[in-house]
Wavefront OBJ file of the C-alpha trace (Angstrom):
o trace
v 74.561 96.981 104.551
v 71.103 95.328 104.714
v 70.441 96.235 108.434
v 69.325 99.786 107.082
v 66.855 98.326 104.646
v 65.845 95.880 107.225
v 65.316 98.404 110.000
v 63.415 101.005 107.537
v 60.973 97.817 106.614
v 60.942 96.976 110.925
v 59.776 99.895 111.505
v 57.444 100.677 108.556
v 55.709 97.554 109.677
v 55.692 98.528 113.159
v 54.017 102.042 112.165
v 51.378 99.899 109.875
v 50.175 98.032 113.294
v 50.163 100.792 115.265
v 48.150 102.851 112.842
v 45.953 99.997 112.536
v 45.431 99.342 115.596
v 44.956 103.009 116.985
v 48.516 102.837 118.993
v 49.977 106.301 119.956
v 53.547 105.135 120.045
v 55.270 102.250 119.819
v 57.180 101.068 123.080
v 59.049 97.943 122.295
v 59.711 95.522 119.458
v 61.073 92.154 119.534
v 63.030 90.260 116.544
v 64.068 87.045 115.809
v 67.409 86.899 114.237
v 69.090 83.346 113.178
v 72.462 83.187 113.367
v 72.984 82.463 109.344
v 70.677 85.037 108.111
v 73.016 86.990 107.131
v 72.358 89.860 109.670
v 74.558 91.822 112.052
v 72.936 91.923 115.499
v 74.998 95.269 115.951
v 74.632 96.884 113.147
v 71.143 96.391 113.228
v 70.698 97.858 116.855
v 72.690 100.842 115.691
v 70.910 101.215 112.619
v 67.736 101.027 114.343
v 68.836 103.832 117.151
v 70.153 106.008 114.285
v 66.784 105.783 112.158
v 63.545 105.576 114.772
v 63.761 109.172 115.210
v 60.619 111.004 114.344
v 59.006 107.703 114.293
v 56.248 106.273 116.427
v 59.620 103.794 117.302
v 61.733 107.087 118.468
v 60.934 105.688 122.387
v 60.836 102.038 121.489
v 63.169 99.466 122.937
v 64.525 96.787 120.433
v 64.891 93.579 121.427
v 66.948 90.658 119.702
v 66.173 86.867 120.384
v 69.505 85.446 118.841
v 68.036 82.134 116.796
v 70.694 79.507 116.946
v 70.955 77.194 113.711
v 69.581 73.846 114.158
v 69.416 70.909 111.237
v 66.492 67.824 111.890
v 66.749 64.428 109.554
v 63.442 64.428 107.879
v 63.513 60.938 108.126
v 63.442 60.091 111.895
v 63.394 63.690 113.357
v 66.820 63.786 115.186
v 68.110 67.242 115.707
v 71.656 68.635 115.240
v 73.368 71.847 116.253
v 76.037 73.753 114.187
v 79.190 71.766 113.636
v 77.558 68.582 113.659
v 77.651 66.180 110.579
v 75.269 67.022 108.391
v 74.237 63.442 107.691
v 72.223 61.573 110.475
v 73.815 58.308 112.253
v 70.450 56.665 112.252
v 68.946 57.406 109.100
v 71.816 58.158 106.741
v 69.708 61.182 105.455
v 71.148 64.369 104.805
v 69.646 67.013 107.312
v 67.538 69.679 106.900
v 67.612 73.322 107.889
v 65.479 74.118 110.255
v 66.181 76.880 112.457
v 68.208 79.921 112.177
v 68.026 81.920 108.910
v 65.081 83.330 110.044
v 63.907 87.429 110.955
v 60.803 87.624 112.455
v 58.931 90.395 113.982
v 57.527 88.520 116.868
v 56.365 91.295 119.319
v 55.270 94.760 119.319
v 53.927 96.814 122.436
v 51.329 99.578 121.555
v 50.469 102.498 123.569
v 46.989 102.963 122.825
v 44.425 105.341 123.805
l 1 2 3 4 5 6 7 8 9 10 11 12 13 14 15 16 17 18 19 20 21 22 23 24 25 26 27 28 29 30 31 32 33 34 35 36 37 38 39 40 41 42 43 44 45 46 47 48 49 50 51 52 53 54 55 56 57 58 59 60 61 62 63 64 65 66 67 68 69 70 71 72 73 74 75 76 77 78 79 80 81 82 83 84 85 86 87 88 89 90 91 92 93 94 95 96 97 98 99 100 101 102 103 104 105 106 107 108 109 110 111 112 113
């Protein structure tokens, strides 16, 4: 289960802003999580409640943005959602990622003094 590693390096980066920054406490965080990264949104919320403890997280809210997968033709820029051909009508290009494998710390709210 990555979730645990992935919470443990959340939350060590959390603590390295909020340290740097002169925070008390940390009262929210917000991730990114694309839908073929690999991650459980679950387990990851669970992981995170069972590990913040005696953290500056231990009264921090998580919040998960779920990133839906999206492919673009590199060619002419048309977009595609999961399930579409991966090959574009106009172009005849095969598509490109570009959305959802991604986790990204995009928000953290600091108490500070």
């Amino acid at each position: 289960m990555h979730e645990y590693s992935l919470v443990q390096s959340l939350i060590e980066l959390a603590e390295h802003q909020a340290r740097d920054h002169g925070a008390s406490r940390i009262d929210r965080l917000e991730v990114a999580i694309g839908e073929l990264s690999g991650v459980e949104t679950e387990l990851l919320a669970r992981a995170y409640d069972t590990f913040r403890d005696r953290t500056l997280c231990s009264g921090a809210e998580l919040v998960i943005h779920p990133v839906a997968a999206r492919w673009a033709c590199p060619g002419c820029g048309r977009t595609s959602d999961r399930g579409a051909a991966l090959l574009c009508p106009d172009c005849d290009l095969p598509l490109r990622l570009e959305k959802g494998e991604e986790i990204v710390l995009e928000r953290i709210e600091l108490e500070v003094a």
